[in-house]
BAPAKE-665301 format. One record per residue (C-alpha): residue in three letters; residue number from 1; x, y, z. Coordinates in Angstrom, 3 decimals. Example, Ala and Ser with C-alpha at 12.3 -4.5 7.8 and 13.67 -1.06 7.14 Angstrom:
<r zaza="ALA" torke="1" c1="12.300" c2="-4.500" c3="7.800"/>
<r zaza="SER" torke="2" c1="13.670" c2="-1.060" c3="7.140"/>
This chain:
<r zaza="UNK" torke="1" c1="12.776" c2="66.869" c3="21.929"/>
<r zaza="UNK" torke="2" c1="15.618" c2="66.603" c3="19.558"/>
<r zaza="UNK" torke="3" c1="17.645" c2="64.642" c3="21.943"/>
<r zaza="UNK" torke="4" c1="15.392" c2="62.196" c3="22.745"/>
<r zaza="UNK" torke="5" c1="14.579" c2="61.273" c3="19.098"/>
<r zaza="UNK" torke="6" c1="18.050" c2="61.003" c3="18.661"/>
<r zaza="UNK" torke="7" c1="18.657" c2="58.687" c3="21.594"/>
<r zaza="UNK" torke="8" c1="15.503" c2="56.690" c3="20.657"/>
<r zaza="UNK" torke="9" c1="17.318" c2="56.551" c3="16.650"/>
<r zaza="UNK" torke="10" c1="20.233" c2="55.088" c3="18.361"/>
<r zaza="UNK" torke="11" c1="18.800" c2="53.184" c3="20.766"/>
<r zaza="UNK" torke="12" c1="16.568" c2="51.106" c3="17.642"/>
<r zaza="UNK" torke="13" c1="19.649" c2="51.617" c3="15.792"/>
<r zaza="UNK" torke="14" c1="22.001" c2="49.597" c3="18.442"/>
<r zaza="UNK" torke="15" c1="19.516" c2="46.785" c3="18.620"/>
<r zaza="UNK" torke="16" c1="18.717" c2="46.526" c3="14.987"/>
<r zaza="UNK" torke="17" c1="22.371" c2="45.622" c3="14.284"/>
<r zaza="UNK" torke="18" c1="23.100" c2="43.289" c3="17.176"/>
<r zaza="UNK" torke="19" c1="20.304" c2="41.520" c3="15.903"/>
<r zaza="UNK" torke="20" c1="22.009" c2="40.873" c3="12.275"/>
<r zaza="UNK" torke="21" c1="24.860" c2="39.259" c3="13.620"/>
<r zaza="UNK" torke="22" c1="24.999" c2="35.602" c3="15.495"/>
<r zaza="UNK" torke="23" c1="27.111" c2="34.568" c3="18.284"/>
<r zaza="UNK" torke="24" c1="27.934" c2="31.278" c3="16.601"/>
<r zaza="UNK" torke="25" c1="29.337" c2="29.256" c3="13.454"/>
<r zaza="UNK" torke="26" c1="26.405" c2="27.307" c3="11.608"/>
<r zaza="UNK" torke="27" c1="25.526" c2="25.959" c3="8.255"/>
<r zaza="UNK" torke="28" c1="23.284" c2="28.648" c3="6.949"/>
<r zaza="UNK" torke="29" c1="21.985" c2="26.401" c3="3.446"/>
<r zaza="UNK" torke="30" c1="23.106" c2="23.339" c3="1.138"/>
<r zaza="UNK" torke="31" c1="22.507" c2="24.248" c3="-2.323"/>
<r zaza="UNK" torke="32" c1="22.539" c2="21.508" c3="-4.400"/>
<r zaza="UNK" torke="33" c1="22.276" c2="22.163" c3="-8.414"/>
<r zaza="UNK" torke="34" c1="22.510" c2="20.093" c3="-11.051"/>
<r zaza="UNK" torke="35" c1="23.523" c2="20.109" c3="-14.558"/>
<r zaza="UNK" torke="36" c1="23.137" c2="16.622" c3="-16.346"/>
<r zaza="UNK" torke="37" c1="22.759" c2="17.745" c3="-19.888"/>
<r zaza="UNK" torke="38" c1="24.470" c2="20.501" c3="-22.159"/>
<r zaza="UNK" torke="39" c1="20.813" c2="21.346" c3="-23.738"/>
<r zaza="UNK" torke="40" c1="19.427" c2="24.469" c3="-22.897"/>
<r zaza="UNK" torke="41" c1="16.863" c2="24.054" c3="-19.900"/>
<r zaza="UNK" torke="42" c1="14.136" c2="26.054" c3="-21.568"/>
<r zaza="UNK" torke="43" c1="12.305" c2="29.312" c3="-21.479"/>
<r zaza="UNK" torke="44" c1="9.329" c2="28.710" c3="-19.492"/>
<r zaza="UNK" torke="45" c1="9.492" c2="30.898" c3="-15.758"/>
<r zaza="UNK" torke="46" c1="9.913" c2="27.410" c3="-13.964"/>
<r zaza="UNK" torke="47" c1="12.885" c2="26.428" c3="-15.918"/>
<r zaza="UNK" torke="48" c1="14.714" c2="29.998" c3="-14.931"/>
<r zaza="UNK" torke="49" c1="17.111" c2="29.023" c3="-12.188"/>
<r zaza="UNK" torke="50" c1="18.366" c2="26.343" c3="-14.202"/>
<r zaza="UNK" torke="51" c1="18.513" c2="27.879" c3="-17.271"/>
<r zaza="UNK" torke="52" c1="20.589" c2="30.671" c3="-15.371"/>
<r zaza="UNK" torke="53" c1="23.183" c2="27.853" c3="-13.730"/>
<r zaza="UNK" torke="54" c1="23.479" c2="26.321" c3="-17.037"/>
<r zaza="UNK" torke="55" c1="24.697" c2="29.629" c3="-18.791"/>
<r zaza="UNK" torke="56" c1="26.917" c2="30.294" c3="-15.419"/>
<r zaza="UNK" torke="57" c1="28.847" c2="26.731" c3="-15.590"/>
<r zaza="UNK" torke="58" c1="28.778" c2="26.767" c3="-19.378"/>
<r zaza="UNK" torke="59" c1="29.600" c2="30.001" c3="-19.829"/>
<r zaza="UNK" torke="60" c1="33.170" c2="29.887" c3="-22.250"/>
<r zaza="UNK" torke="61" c1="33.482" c2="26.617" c3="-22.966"/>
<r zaza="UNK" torke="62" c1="34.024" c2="26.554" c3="-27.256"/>
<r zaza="UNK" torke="63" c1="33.835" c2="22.728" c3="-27.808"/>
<r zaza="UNK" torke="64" c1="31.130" c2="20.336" c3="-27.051"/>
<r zaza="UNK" torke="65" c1="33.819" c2="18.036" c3="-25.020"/>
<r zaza="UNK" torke="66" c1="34.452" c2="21.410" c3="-22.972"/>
<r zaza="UNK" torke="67" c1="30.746" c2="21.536" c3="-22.323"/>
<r zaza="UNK" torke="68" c1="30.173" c2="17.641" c3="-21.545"/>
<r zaza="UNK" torke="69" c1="32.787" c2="18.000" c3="-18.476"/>
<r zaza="UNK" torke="70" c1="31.032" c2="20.704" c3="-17.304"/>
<r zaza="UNK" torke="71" c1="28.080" c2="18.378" c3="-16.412"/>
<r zaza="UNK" torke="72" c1="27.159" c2="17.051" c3="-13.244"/>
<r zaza="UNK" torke="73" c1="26.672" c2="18.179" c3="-9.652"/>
<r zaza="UNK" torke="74" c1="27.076" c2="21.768" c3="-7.869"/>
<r zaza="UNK" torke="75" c1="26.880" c2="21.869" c3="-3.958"/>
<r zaza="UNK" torke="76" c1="26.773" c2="25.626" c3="-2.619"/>
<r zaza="UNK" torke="77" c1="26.960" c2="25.618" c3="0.715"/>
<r zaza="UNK" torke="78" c1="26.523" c2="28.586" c3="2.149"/>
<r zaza="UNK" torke="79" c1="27.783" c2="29.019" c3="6.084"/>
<r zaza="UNK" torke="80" c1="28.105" c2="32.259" c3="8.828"/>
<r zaza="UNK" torke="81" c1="31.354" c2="31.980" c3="10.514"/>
<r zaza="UNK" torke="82" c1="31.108" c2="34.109" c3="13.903"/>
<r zaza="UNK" torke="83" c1="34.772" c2="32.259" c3="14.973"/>
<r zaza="UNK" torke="84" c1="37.083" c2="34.098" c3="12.468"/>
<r zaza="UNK" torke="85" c1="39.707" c2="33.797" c3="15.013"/>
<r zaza="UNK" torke="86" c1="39.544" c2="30.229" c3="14.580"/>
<r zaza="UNK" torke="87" c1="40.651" c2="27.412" c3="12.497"/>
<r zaza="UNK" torke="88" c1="37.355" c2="26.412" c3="10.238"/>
<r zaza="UNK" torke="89" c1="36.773" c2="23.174" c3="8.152"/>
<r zaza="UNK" torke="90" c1="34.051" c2="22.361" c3="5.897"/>
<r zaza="UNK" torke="91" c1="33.430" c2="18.125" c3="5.161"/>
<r zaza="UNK" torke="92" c1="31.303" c2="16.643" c3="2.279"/>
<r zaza="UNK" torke="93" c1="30.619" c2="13.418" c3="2.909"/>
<r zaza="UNK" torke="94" c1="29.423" c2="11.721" c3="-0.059"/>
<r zaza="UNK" torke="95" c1="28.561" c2="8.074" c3="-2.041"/>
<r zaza="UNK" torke="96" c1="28.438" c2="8.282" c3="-5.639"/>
<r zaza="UNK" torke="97" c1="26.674" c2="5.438" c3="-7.629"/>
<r zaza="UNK" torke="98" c1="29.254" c2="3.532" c3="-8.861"/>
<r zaza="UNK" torke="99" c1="31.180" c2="3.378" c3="-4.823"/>
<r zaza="UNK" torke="100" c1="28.001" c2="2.104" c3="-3.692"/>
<r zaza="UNK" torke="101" c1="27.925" c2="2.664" c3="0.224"/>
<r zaza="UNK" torke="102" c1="31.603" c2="3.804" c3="0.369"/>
<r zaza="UNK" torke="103" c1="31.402" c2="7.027" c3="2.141"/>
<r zaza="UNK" torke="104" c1="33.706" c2="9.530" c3="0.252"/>
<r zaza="UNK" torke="105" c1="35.159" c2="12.781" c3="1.489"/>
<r zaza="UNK" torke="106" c1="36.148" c2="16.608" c3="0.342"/>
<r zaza="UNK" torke="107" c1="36.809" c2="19.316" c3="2.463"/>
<r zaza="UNK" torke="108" c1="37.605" c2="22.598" c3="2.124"/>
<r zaza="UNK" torke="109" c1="39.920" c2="24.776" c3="5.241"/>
<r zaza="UNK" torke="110" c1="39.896" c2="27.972" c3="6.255"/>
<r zaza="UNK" torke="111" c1="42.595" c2="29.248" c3="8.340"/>
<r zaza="UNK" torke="112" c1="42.568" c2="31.850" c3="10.865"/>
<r zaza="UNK" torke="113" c1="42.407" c2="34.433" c3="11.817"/>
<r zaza="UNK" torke="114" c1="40.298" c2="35.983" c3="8.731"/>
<r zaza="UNK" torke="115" c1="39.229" c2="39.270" c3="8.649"/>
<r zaza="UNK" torke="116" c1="35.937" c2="39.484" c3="10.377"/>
<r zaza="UNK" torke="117" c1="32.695" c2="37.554" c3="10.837"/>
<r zaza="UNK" torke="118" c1="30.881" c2="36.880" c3="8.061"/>
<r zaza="UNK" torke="119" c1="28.680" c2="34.953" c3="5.433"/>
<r zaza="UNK" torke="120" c1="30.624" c2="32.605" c3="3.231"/>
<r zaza="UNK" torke="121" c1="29.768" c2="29.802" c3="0.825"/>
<r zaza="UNK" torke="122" c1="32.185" c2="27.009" c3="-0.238"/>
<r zaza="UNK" torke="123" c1="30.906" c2="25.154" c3="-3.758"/>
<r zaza="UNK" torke="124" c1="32.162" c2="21.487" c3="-4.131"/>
<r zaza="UNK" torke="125" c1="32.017" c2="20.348" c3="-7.817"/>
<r zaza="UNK" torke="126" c1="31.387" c2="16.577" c3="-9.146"/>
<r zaza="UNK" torke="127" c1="32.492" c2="17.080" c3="-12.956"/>
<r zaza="UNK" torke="128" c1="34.558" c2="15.783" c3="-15.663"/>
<r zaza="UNK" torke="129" c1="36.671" c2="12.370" c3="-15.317"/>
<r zaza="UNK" torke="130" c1="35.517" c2="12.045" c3="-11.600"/>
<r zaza="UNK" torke="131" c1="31.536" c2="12.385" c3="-12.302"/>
<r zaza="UNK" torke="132" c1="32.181" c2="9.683" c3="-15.565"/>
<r zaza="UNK" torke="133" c1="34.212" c2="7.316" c3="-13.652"/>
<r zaza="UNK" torke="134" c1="32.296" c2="7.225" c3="-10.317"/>
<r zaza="UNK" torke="135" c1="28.939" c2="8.943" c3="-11.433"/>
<r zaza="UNK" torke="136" c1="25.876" c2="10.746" c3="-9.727"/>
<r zaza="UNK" torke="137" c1="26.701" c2="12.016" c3="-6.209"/>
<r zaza="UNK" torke="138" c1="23.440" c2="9.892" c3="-4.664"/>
<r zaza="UNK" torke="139" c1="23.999" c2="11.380" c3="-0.700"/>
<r zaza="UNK" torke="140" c1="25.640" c2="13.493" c3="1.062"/>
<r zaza="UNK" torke="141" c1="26.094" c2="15.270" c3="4.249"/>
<r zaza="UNK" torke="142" c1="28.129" c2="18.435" c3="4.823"/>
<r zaza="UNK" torke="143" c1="29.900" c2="18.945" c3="8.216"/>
<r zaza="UNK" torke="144" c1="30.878" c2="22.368" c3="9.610"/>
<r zaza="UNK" torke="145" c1="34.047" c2="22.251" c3="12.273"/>
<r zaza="UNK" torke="146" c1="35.558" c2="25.129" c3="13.923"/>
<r zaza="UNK" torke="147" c1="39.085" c2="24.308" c3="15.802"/>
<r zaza="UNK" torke="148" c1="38.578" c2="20.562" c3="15.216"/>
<r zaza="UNK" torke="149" c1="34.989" c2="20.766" c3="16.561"/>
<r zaza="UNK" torke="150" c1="31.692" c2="19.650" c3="14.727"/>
<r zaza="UNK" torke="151" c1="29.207" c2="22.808" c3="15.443"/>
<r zaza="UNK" torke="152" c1="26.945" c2="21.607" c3="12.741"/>
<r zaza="UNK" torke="153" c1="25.754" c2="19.721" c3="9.617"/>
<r zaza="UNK" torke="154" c1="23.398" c2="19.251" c3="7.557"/>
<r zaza="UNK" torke="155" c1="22.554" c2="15.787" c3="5.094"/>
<r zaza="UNK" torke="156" c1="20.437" c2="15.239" c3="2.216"/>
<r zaza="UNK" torke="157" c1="17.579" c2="13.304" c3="3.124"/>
<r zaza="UNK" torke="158" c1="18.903" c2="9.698" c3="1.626"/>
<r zaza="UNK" torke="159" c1="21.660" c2="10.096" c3="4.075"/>
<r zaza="UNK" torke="160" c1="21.961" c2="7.457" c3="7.248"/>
């Protein structure tokens, strides 16, 4: 009897955890959080996760310059990378309202190998000189490639 619920334990056990891991790369979420003012959000419960990225991003600046280039936009994008054997890129694609429909672009790389699949997020930060000479990041679309190959992306919804 003891053997068997052992072998059952492992059995659930061995399916359980090929379960929690995927056999490819993919853009898990696009987090996109901004901060346009250096006033504190509020206290209300609604008001919470911005009140909490406010104190994050502000968190020692001294001088009220040092908190006025800390405002504008936050993209967290968060992405499981099942290749780590493999060269990895992630692409923002982005217009910002005063390029108009000039399609701009970061990217962040990755090389390989890294230590083992996993859950990663790359943040891509519109702030200071470049958010007050170009301003609001209006679209955007975020492109995941591994070894020069698009395996997926997501876009904000203004995005064509």
């Amino acid at each position: 009897m003891r053997a068997l619920s052992f072998t059952i334990f492992a059995g659930l056990a061995a399916v359980l955890s090929s379960c929690s891991t995927y056999d490819r790369s993919f853009i898990k979420e696009v987090s996109d959080i901004p901060l346009k003012t250096t006033e504190d959000p509020g206290t209300d419960w609604a008001s919470s996760p911005l009140r909490s990225h406010a104190k994050y991003v502000l968190y020692g600046t001294e001088s009220q310059r040092e908190m006025e280039n800390c405002v504008g936009d936050y993209y967290f994008v968060t992405w499981y990378d099942a290749e780590p054997n493999k060269r990895v890129k992630v692409i923002m694609r982005y217009t910002q309202a005063a390029t108009g429909s000039q399609v701009l672009t970061t990217e962040k790389e990755y090389a390989a190998p890294r230590k083992e699949a996993a859950t990663h997020t790359e943040r891509f930060f519109f702030i200071g000189d470049e958010r007050s000479k170009r301003g609001d990041v209006l679209t955007w679309r975020m492109e995941l490639y591994v070894d020069g190959k698009m395996v997926d992306s997501k876009q904000s919804y203004l995005w064509e």
